[in-house]
C-alpha positions as a printed Julia matrix, in Angstrom:
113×3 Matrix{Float64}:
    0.0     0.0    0.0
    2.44    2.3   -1.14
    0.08    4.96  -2.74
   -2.45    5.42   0.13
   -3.43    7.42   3.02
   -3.11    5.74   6.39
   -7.11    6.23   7.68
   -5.79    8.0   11.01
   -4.12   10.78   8.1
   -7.14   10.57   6.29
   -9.3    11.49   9.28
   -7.12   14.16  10.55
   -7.29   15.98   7.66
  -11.15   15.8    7.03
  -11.71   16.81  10.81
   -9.08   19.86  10.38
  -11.29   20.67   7.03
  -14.28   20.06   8.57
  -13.0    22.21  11.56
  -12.06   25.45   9.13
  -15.42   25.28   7.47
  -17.32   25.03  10.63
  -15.41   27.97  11.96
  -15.48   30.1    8.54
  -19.0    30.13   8.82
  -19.45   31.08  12.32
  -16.69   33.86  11.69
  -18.28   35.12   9.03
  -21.92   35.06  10.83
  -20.34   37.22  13.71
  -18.72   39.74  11.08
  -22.35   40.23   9.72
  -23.69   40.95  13.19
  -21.26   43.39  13.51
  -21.69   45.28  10.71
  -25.34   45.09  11.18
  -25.0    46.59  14.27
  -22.43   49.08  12.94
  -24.78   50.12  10.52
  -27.96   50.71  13.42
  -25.55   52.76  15.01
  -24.68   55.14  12.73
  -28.59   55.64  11.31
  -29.49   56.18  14.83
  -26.76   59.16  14.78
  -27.73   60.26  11.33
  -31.88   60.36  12.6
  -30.95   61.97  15.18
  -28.81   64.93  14.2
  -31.47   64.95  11.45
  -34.46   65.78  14.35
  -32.18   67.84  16.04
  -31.46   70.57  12.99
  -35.6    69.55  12.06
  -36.75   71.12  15.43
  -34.17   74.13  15.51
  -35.86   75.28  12.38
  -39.09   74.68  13.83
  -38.08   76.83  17.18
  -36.12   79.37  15.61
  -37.78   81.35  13.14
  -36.23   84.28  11.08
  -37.45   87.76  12.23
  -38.05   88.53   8.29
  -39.97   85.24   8.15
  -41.65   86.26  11.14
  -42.96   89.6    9.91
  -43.85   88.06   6.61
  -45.95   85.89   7.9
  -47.58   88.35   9.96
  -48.86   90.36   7.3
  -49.92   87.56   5.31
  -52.09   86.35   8.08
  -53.06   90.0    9.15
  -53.75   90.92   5.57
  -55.74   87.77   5.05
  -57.99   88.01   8.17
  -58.78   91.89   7.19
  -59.75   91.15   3.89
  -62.04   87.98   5.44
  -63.71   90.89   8.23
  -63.78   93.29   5.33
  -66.23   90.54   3.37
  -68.13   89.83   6.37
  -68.72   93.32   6.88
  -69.99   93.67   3.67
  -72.18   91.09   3.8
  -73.89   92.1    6.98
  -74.93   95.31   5.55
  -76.06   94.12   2.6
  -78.4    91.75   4.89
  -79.3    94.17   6.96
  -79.91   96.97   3.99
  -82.41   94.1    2.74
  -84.18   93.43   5.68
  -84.47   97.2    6.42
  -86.22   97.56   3.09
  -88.37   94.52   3.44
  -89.36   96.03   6.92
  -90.16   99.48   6.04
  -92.51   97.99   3.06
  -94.47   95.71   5.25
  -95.34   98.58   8.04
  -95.75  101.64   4.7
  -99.97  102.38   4.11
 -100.61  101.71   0.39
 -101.8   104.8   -1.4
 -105.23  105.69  -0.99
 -106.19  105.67  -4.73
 -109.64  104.71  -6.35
 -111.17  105.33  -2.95
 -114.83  106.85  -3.81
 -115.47  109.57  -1.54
């Protein structure tokens, strides 16, 4: 038996392969887990400097912003009174008119006398 493997070589070797395989996978599981966790890490940083510069804008407002949207509002909310205004007189012009026809006397014409 010149040309083969004793069977305590053989099964050294396919135990030490068997072995690297085993262990390849396992380091290769654990690399993914950290880089998995890696990555959480550094979304949770991005999301949060992302909420922190979101509510600075939203608690610091420009004094030019400020004014603009001032007069926007005030300019919108006079124009709304303004139409409500007119529209209560115009009401109340009708109703006066309706009113002082119902208590007027019609004309005493035709009347024999």
């Amino acid at each position: 038996m010149a040309g083969t493997l004793d069977d305590g070589v053989l099964n050294s070797v396919l135990n030490a392969n068997f072995k690297a395989v085993a262990e390849a996978t396992a380091l290769i599981a654990n690399r993914m887990n950290q880089d998995m966790a890696q990555h959480q890490a550094e979304t949770t940083k991005l999301g949060i400097a992302s909420l922190a510069q979101q509510l600075d804008r939203a608690n610091t407002l420009d004094p030019t912003e400020a004014a603009s949207i001032h007069g926007v509002v005030n300019s919108t909310l006079a124009a709304k009174i303004d139409e409500l205004g007119t529209a209560v007189n115009a009401l109340l012009t009708s109703s006066q008119v309706n009113t002082k026809v119902a208590q007027s006397t019609p004309p005493e014409t035709g009347k024999v006398g």
